[in-house]
C-alpha positions in Angstrom: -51.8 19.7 -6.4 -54.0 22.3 -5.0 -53.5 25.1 -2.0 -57.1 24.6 -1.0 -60.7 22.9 -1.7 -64.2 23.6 -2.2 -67.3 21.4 -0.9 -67.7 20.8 -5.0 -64.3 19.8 -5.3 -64.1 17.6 -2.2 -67.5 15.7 -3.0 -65.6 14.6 -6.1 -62.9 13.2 -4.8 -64.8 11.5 -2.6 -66.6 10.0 -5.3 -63.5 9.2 -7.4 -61.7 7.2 -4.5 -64.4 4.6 -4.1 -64.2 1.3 -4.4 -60.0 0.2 -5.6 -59.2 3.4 -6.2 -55.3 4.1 -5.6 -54.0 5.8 -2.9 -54.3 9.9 -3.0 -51.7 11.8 -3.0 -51.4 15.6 -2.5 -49.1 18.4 -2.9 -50.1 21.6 -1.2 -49.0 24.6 -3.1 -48.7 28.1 -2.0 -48.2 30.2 1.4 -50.5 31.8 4.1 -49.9 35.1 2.9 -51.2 34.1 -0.8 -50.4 36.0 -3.9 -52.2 36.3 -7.2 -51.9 33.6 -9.9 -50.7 34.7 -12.9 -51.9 33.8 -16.4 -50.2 33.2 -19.9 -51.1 36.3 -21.4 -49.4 38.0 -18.3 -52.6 38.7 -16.5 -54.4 37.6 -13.4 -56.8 35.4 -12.7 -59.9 37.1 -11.8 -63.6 36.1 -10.3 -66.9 36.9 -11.5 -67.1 40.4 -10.3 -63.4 41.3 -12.1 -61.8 41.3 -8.5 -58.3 39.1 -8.7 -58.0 36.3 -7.2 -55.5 35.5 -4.0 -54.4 32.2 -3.7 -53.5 31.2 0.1 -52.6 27.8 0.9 -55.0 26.5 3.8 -52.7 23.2 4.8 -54.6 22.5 7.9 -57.9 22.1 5.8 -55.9 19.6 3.2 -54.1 17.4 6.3 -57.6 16.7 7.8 -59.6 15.8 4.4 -56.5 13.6 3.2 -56.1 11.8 6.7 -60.8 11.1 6.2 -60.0 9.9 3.4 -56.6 7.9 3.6 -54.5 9.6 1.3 -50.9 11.5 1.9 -50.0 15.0 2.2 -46.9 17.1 1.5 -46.0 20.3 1.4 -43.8 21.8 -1.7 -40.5 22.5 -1.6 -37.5 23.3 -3.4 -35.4 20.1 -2.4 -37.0 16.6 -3.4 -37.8 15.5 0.5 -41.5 16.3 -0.6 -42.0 13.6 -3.3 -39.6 11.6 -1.3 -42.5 11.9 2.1 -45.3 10.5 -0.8 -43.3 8.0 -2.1 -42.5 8.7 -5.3 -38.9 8.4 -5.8 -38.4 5.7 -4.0 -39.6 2.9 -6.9 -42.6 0.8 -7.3 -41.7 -0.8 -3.5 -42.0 2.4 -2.2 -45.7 3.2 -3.0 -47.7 1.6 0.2 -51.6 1.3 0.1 -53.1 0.0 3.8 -49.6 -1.0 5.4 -49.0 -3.1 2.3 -46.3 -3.4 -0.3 -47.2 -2.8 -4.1 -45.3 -4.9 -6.1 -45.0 -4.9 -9.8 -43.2 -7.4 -12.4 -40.4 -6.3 -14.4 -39.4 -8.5 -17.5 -35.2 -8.9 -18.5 -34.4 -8.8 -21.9 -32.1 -12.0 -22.5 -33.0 -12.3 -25.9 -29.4 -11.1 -27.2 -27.8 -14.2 -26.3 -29.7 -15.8 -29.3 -27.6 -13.3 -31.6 -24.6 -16.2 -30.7 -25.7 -19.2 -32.6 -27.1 -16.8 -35.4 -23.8 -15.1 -35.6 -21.8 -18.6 -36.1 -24.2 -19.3 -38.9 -23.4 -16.3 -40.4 -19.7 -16.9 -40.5 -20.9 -20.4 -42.2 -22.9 -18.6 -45.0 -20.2 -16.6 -46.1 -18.0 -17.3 -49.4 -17.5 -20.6 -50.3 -14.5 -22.6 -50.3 -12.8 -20.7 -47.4 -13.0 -23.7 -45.0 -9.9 -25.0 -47.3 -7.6 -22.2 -46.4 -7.4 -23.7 -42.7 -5.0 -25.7 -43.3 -2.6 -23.4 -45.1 -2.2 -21.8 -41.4 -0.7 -24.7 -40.3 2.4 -24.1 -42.8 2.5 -20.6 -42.0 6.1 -19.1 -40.4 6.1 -19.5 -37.2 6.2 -16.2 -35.2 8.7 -15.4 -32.6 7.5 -16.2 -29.1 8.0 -14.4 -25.7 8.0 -15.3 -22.3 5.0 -15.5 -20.7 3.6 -15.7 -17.1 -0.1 -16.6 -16.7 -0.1 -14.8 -13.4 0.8 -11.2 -15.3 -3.1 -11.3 -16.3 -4.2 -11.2 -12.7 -1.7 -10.1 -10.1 0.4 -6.9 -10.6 4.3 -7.4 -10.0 4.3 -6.1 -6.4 1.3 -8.6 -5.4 3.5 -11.6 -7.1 6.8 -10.6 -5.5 4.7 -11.0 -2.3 3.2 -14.2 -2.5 6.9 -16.0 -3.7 7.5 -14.1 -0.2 5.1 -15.8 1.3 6.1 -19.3 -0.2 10.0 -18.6 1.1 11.4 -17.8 -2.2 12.7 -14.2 -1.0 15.6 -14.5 -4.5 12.8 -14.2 -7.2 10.4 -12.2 -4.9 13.0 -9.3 -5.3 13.1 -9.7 -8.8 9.1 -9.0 -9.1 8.6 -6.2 -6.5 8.8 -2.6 -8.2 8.4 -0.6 -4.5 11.4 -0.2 -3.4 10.6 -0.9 0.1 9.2 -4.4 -0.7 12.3 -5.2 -2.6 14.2 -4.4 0.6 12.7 -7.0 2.3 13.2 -9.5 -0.6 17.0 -8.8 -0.6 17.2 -9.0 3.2 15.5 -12.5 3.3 17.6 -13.6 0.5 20.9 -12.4 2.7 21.9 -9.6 0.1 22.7 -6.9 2.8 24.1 -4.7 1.0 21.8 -4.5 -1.7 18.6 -4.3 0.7 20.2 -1.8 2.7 20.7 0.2 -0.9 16.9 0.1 -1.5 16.2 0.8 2.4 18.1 4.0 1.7 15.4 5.5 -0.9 13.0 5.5 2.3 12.9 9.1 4.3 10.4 7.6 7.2 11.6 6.0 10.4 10.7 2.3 9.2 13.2 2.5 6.0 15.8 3.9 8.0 15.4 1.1 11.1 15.3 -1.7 7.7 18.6 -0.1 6.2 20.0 -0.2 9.8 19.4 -4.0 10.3 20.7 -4.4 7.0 24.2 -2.6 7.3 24.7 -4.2 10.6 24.2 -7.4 8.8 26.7 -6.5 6.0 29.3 -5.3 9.0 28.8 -1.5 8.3 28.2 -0.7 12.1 28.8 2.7 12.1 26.4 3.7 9.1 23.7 0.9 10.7 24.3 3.2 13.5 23.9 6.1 11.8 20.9 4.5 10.3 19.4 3.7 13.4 20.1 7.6 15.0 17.7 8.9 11.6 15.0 6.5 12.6 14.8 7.3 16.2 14.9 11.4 14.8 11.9 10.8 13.1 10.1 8.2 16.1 11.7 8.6 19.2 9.7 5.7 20.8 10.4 2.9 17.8 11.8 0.5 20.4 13.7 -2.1 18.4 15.6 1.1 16.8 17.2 1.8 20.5 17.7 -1.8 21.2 19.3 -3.1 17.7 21.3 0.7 18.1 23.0 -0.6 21.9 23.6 -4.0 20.6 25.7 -2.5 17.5 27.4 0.2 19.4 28.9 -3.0 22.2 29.7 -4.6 19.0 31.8 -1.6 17.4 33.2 -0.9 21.3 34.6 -4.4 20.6 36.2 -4.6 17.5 37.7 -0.9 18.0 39.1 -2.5 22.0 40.1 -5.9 19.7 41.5 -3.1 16.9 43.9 -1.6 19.7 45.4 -5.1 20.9 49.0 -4.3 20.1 50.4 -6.5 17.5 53.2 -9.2 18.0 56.5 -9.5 17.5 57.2 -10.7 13.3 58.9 -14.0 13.4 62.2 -14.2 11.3 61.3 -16.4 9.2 58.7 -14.5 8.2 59.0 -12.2 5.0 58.2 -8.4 5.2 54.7 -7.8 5.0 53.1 -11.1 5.5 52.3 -10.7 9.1 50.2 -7.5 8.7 46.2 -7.6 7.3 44.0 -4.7 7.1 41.9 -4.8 10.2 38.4 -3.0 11.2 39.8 1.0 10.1 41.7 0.2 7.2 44.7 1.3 9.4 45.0 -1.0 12.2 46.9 -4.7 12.5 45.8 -7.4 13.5 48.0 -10.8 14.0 46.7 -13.5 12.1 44.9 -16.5 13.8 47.2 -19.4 15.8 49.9 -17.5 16.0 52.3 -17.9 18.5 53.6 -14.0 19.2 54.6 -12.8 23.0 51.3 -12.6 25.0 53.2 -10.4 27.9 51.5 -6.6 27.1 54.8 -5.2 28.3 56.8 -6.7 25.7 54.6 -4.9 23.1 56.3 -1.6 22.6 59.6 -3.0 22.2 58.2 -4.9 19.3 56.6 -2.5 17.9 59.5 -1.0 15.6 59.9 -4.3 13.8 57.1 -4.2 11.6 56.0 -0.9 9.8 52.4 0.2 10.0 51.0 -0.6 5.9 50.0 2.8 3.8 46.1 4.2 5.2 45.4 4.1 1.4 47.0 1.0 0.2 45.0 -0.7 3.2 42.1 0.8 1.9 42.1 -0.2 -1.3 44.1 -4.2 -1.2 42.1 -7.1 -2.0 41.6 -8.8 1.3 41.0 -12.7 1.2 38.0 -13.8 2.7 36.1 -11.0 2.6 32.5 -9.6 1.2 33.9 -7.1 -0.8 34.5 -7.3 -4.4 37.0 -5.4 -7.0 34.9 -2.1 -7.6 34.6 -1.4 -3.7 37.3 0.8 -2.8 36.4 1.2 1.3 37.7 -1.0 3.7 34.7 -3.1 5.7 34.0 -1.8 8.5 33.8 -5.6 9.5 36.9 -7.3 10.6 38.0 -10.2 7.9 37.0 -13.5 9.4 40.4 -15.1 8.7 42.2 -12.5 10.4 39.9 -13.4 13.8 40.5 -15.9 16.5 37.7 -18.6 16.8 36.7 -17.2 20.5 36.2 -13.6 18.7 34.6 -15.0 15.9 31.9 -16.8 18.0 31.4 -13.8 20.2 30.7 -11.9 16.9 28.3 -14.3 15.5 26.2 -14.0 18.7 25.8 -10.3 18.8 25.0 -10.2 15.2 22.4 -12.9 16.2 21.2 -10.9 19.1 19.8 -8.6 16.2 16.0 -9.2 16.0 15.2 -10.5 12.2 11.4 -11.1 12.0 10.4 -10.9 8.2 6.5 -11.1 9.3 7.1 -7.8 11.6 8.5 -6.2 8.8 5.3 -7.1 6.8 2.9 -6.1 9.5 4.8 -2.4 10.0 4.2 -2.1 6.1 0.6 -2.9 6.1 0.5 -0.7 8.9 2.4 1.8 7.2 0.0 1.8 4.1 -3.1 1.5 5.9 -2.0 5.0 7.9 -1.2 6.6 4.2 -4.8 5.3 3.0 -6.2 7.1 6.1 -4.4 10.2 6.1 -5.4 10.6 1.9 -8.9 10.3 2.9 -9.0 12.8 5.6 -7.0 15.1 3.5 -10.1 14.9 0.8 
């Protein structure tokens, strides 16, 4: 480290670098300007006559020794791109001499695994007789014992509900997934509609509200899959299969409500009061039952119409209808007409547009991974 050198100084140098001398390396110190170097006791440094000293850094003169006599040359600085430029932070690789690599060897301390065997003689030389007490476990209480799954020590819940996903065993996939979306997809594999559309609905974006469309169109809910559909196309106008699966359901609920206003037949008189009449589509509609042999002639409709009363709005709402998806604790009418209350030509035309309704379980993976790779993204530029 120097800001300048002397005939004296450079003679000696040149006398310390022969023969396998390492490499020289130099740090110039100092400005053009100069200033006067200070000493401990607070004074300067001074020359023979008592004048101070100015120290000026003269980097020209240093650059054209160090390149005669093959060493390197930096100037300080503040940041570390100066030791950096003479290769001393960069490790014993980084330290070149005539284009070539210095090496040097570095031992590894392995001798801790011998600690092992010494540490299993130890528990030998301890007190005697204790070997004996071994077999006293074997007559100990047994301890209560829980159920265990080898894969809990790996794979996290969510990463286990996938892969029985994967191996088509949607039933116990939901039971493993915690995200709610995930468990969606379980349940609407499985063909629990109304459960999948349930955890669909804790979603805000336009992907949970598309999935809890498919899923109340599945359970026969068409005008909340519609519904459904109208929040996911808010929030992603282009999201294609949204406006398709949206037109299908709207032709199929055109349908039923056309099928809903067929005017009912005339009640047989053999028939007792009441047992011609089923809750239809609305809870407050009619519908004749399948087979059944009623006037087919519209106009003779309205004259028939007096015979049977329309049943109660609520009492519709709330009967037990056989046949249907509903259980005891559901106190809305489906929005699906019951299947024994259909003809077989309107039952088949229902199970088409239902299957017109795309189900692709590996889309619905793909537009998750999507999904989360776009959250990963948008957390990172947010940082």
């Amino acid at each position: 480290m120097a800001s300048s050198l002397n005939e004296e100084e450079r003679q000696g140098i040149r006398q310390a670098l022969k023969g396998d001398a390492p490499q020289l390396l130099m740090l110039g110190f100092g400005s053009r300007d100069g200033a006067p170097v200070a000493l401990e006791d607070g004074s300067y440094l001074k020359d023979d006559q008592g004048a101070i000293l100015v120290s000026r850094l003269d980097s020209p003169d240093l650059k054209h020794f160090i390149g005669d006599v093959g060493g390197r040359y930096r100037q300080a600085r503040l940041d570390d791109s100066d030791l950096r430029g003479l290769g001393l932070l960069g490790g014993p690789q980084g330290l070149r001499s005539d284009g070539q690599t210095l090496r040097l060897d570095t031992w590894a301390d392995q001798g801790y695994w011998l600690l092992l065997p010494l540490l299993l003689l130890a528990a030998c030389a301890g007190r005697r007789g204790w070997l004996f007490c071994l077999p006293l476990l074997l007559f100990a209480m047994p301890q209560p014992s829980y159920a265990f799954d080898f894969n809990d020590l790996w794979l996290r819940p969510d990463q286990q509900g996938q892969r029985l996903l994967q191996q088509q065993r949607p039933a116990e996939a939901a039971r493993h997934f915690q995200d709610p979306q995930w468990q969606g997809v379980a349940l609407y594999e499985a063909g629990n509609y109304t459960a999948a559309a349930e955890r669909f609905a804790e979603g805000n974006d336009a992907r949970a509200h598309y999935n809890r469309g498919n899923a109340l169109a599945r359970s026969g809910e068409l005008e909340a899959a519609i519904d459904a559909y109208e929040q996911a196309l808010e929030r992603q106008p282009d999201l294609q299969p949204a406006l398709q699966n949206k037109a299908l359901v709207e032709s199929l609920l055109q349908q039923q409500q056309a099928q809903a206003q067929t005017p009912p037949p005339a009640k047989k008189p053999d028939t007792p009061e009441g047992d011609d009449t089923r809750p239809g589509p609305s809870g407050t509609a009619t519908q004749p039952p399948p087979g059944s042999d009623g006037p087919q002639d519209p106009a003779q409709a309205p004259a028939n119409e007096g015979d049977t009363p329309p049943p109660d709005p609520q009492a519709a709402g709330h009967s037990e209808v056989p046949g249907s998806e509903l259980d005891d604790q559901h106190t809305t009418t489906p929005l699906r007409p019951v299947e024994d209350s259909l003809d077989a030509e309107h039952q088949q035309a229902l199970e088409q547009w239902l299957r017109k309704i795309p189900d692709d379980p590996g889309e619905l993976l793909r537009r998750k991974f999507w999904y989360e790779q776009q959250q990963h993204q948008d957390q990172g530029k947010t940082r």
